[in-house]
C-alpha positions in Angstrom: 109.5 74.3 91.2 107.9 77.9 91.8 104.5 76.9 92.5 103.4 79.2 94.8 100.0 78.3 94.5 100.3 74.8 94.7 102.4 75.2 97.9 100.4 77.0 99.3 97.3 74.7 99.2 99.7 71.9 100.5 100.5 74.3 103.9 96.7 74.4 104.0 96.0 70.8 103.7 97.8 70.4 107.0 95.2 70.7 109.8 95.3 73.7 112.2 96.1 71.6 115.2 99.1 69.4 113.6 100.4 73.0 112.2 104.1 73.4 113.8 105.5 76.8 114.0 107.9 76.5 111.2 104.3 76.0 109.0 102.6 78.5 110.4 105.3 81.1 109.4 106.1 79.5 106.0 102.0 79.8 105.6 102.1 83.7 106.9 104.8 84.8 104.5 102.7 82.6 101.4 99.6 84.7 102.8 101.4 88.0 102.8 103.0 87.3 99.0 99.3 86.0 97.1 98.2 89.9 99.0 95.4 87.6 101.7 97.0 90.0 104.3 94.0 89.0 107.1 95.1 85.4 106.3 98.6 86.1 106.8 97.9 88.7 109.8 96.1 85.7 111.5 98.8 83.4 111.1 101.8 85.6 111.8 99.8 86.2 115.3 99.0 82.4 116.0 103.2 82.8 115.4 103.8 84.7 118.2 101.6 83.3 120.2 103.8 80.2 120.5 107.1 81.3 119.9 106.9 85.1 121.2 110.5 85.9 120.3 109.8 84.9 116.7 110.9 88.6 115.6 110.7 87.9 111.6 106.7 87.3 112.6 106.3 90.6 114.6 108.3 92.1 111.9 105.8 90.8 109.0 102.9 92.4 111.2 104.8 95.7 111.1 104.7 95.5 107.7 100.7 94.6 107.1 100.3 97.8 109.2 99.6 96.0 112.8 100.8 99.3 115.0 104.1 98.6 117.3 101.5 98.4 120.2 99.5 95.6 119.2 102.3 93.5 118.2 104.1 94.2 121.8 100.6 93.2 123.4 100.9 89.5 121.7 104.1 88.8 122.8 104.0 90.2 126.3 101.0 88.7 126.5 102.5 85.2 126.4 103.4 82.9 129.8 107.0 83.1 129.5 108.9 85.1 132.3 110.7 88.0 129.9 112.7 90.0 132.0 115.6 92.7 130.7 113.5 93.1 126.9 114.0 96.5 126.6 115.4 96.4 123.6 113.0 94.4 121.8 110.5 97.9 122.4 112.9 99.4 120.9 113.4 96.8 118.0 109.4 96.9 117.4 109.2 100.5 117.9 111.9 100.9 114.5 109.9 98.6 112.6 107.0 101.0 113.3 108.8 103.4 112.0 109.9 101.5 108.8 106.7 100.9 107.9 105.3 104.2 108.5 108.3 105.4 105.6 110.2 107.3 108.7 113.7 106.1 108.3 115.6 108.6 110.1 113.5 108.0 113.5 114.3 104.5 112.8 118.0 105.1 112.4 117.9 106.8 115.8 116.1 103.6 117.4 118.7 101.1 115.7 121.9 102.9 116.5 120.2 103.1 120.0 120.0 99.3 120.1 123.6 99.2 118.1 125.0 100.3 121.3 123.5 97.8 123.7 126.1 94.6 124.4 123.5 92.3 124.0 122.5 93.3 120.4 126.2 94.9 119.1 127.3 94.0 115.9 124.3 91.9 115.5 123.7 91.2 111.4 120.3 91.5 110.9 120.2 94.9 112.9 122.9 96.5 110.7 121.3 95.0 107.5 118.0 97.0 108.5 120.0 99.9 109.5 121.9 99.9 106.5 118.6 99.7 104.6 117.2 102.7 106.3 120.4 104.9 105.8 119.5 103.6 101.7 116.1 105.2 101.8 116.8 107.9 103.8 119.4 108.9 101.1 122.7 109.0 103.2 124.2 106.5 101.4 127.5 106.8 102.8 126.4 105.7 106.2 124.8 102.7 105.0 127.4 101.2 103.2 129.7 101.7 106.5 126.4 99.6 108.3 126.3 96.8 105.5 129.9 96.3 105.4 130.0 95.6 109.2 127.1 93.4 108.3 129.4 91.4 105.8 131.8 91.5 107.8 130.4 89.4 110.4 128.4 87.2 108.3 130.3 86.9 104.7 128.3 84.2 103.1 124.7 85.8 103.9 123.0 87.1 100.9 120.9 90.0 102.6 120.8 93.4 101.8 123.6 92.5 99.2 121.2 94.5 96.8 121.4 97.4 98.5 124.8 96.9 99.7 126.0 96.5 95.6 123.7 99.7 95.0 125.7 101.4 97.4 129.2 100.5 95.6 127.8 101.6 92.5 126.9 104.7 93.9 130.1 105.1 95.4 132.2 103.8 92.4 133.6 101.3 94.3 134.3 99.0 91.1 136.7 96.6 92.4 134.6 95.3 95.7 131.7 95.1 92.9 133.9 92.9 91.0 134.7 90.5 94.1 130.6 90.0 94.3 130.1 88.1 90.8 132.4 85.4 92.0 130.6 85.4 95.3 127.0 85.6 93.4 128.4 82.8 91.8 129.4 79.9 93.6 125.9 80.7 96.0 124.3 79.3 93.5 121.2 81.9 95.2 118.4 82.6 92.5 116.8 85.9 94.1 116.2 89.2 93.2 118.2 90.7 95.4 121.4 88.1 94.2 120.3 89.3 90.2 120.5 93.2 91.1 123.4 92.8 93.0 125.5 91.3 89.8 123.9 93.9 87.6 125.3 96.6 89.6 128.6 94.8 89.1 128.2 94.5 85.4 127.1 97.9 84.9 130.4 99.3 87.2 132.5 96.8 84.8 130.5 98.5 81.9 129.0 95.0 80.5 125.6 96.8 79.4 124.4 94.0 77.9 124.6 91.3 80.2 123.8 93.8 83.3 120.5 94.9 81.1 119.4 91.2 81.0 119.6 90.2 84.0 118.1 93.3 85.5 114.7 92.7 82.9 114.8 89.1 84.6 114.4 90.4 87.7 111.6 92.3 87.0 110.3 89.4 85.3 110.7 87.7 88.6 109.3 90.8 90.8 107.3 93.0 88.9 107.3 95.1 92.0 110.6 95.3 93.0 111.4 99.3 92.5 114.9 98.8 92.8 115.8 96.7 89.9 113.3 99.6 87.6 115.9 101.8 88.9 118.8 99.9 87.9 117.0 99.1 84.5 116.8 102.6 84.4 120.7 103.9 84.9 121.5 101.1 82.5 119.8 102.5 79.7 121.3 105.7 80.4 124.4 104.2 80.7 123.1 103.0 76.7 122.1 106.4 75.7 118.6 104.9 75.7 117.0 107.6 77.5 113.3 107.3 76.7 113.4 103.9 77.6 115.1 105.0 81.1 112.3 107.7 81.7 109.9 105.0 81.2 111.6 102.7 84.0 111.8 105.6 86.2 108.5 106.5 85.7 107.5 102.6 86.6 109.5 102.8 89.8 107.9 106.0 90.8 104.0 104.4 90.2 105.3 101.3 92.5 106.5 103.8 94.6 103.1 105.8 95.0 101.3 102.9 95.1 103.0 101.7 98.9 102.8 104.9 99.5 99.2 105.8 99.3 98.5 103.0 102.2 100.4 105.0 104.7 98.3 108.4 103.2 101.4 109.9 101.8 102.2 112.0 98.5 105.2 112.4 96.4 104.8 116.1 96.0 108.5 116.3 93.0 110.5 114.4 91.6 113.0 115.2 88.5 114.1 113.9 85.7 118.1 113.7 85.6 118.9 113.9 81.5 116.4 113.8 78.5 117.7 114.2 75.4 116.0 115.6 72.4 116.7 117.1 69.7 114.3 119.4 68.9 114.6 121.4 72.1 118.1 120.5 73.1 120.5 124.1 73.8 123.3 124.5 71.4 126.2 122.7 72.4 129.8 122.5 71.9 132.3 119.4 72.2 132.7 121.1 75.7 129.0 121.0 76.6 126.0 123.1 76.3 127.0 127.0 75.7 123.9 129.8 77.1 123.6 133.5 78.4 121.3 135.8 79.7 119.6 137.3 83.0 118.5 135.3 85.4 118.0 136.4 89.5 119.9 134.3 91.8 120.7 133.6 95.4 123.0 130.9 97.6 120.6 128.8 99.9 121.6 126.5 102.5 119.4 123.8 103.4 118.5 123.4 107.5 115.7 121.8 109.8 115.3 125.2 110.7 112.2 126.4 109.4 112.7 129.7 111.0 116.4 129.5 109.5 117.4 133.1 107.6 117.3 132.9 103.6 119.5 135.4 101.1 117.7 137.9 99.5 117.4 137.1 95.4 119.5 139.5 93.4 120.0 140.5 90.0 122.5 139.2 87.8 124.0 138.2 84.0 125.3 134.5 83.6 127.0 132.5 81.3 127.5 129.3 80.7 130.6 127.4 79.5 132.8 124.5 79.4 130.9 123.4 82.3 130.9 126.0 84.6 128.3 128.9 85.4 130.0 132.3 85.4 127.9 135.4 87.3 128.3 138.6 86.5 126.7 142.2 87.5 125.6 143.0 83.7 126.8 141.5 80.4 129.2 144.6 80.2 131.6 143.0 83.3 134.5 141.1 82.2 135.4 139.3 84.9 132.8 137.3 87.0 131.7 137.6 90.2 131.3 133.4 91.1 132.2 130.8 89.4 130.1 127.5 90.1 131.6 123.7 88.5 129.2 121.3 87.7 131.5 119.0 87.4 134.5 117.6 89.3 132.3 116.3 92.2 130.9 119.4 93.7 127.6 119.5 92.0 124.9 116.7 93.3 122.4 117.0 90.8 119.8 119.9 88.8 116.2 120.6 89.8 113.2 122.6 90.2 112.8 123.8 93.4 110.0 121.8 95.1 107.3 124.2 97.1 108.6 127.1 96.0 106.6 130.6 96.3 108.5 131.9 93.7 107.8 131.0 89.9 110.2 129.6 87.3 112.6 128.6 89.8 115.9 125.6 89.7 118.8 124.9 91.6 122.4 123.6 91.3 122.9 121.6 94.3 125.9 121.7 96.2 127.2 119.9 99.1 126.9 120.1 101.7 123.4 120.8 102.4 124.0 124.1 100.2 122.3 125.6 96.7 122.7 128.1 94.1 118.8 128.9 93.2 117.5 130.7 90.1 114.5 132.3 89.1 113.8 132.9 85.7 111.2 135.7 83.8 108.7 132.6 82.2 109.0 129.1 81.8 110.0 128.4 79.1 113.4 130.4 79.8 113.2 128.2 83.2 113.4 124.9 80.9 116.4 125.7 78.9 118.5 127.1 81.3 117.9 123.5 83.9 118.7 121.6 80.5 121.6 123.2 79.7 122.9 122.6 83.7 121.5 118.8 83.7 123.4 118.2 80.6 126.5 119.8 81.8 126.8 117.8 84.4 125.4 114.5 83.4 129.1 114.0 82.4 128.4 113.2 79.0 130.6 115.7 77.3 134.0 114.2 79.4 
């Protein structure tokens, strides 16, 4: 009926002492959604209390911010004899991390627990792997974790969200395709279900239909920031592109908004296409045409910090059917470099976040490797990253 509110005055009607377990957690997760989080932090302890291996509980502390130590307290706390736990330290220590936005130390402390017999090829574990591998942004990794995950349980709906963003990503069209059918006969109504066909229809290329049902999932989650992203690379799919930046822009607030209660920033972000045209470079069938001096340097990206960086150096480029030619002065004939952006090679156009140098972008390569720029002003800056962004956006195939 999707009353939430009436449902959750029925839980509340049931006195404290006739409240089973099963209540008590359907009461916690009805706390946590209405945003009563000491309510539901109250409840998701009385939880573990009785049924101290009740790990969807400890994890719905983790995410109200109860620290990894607290939760471990509760449950050993409890009079059963728990001997050869290690791993769920581990498994509340991950969720620490989760919550805290720090998926790669999480990744770490899953695989750990991936190779343990007890807790191999367990679903839930790859589904939150997976997950982390998602927002972590090695996508390639976590679609080998949710795929084991289907693989052992085929009819489960979670993480198929992710799991169909991950297709997409990859252009995996035809195991998108196998998911409507799937979607389906489940007969789930869910947010994650909803984003998981739109990826499908917008890998098929049905624009409208994967644009409607991705608006009824916001509808149905106003703070879901996936389904503003897939909104989003629908309507650029459409050529609607101010109507993209504005779902990008949605996702981004939602974003900053968990963000700020773990005391973090977003220090850049960048827009992928814009199109107008009032400032838009002159273009050919072939793609954007431009010249002129810029300096330049390769960069590879490492977790050194002390790692060596190439000196910037002088040079003319040009611009042309999709490629970036360098040479020593606008007398050379033949160039120096060549650098595609398309074909697969380039990942993507952008400013270069924190950098001491003004007027600065990159083409970045992969892996882990850049070609950075720096031009005289700004406004040079701007039309040089629009001309790249639009030469590889593809749209000129």
């Amino acid at each position: 009926m999707k009353n939430p509110q009436e449902a959750l005055q029925v839980l509340q009607g049931v006195p404290a002492k006739q409240r089973t377990p099963k209540i008590n957690m359907a009461l916690a997760k009805m706390f946590q959604e209405q945003g009563m989080e000491r309510s539901a932090i109250a409840t998701y302890k009385e939880v573990l209390r009785e049924c101290p291996l009740t790990l969807e509980a400890a994890e719905g502390l983790s995410s109200l911010g109860v620290k990894g130590i607290e939760v471990n307290s509760i449950i050993m706390s409890c009079n059963w004899n728990l001997q050869n736990f290690d791993w769920l330290n581990a498994w509340i220590k991950a969720h620490a991390h989760i919550n805290c936005k720090e998926y790669s130390q999480a990744v770490t402390t899953l695989r750990s627990l991936d190779n343990v017999n007890c807790s191999r090829d367990n679903h839930n574990l790859l589904v939150t792997m997976g997950e982390c591998y998602y927002l972590s942004g090695n996508y390639k990794n976590s679609l080998l974790c949710l795929r084991r995950a289907r693989l052992i349980e085929p009819d489960s709906i979670k993480g198929l969200d992710i799991y169909a963003a991950n297709l997409h990503q990859a252009h995996h069209v035809a195991e998108l395709e196998k998911l409507i059918s799937f979607i389906s006969s489940s007969n789930e109504c869910s947010s994650e279900t909803y984003t998981a066909m739109a990826y499908a229809l917008l890998s098929l290329h049905k624009l409208n239909r994967a644009n409607t049902i991705a608006n009824q999932v916001i509808r149905m989650s106003p703070d879901y920031v996936e389904a503003y992203i897939l909104r989003g690379n629908i309507l650029i799919e459409q050529k609607k592109f101010q109507d993209a930046l504005h779902h990008f822009r949605q996702a981004l607030q939602l974003k900053q908004q968990v963000m700020s209660h773990q005391d973090e920033k977003i220090e850049h972000y960048s827009l992928i296409y814009l199109e107008d045209d009032h400032i838009s470079p002159p273009t050919t069938p072939c793609g954007p045409t431009k010249g002129g001096d810029l300096m330049f340097r390769p960069h590879v990206y490492s977790n050194n910090p002390n790692a060596p960086t190439s000196p910037w150096e002088a040079g003319y480029f040009k611009l042309k059917g999709g490629v970036v030619y360098m040479f020593t002065d606008n007398n050379q004939r033949l160039p120096k470099r060549a650098i595609p952006l398309k074909g697969g090679l380039c990942q993507g156009c952008r400013r270069i976040p924190n950098s001491h140098r003004p007027h600065t972008f990159e083409i970045l390569l992969k892996p882990n490797k850049a070609y950075q720029f720096a031009a005289p002003n700004e406004y040079v800056a701007s039309e040089w990253l629009q001309s790249f962004v639009q030469s590889a956006s593809g749209l000129f195939d």
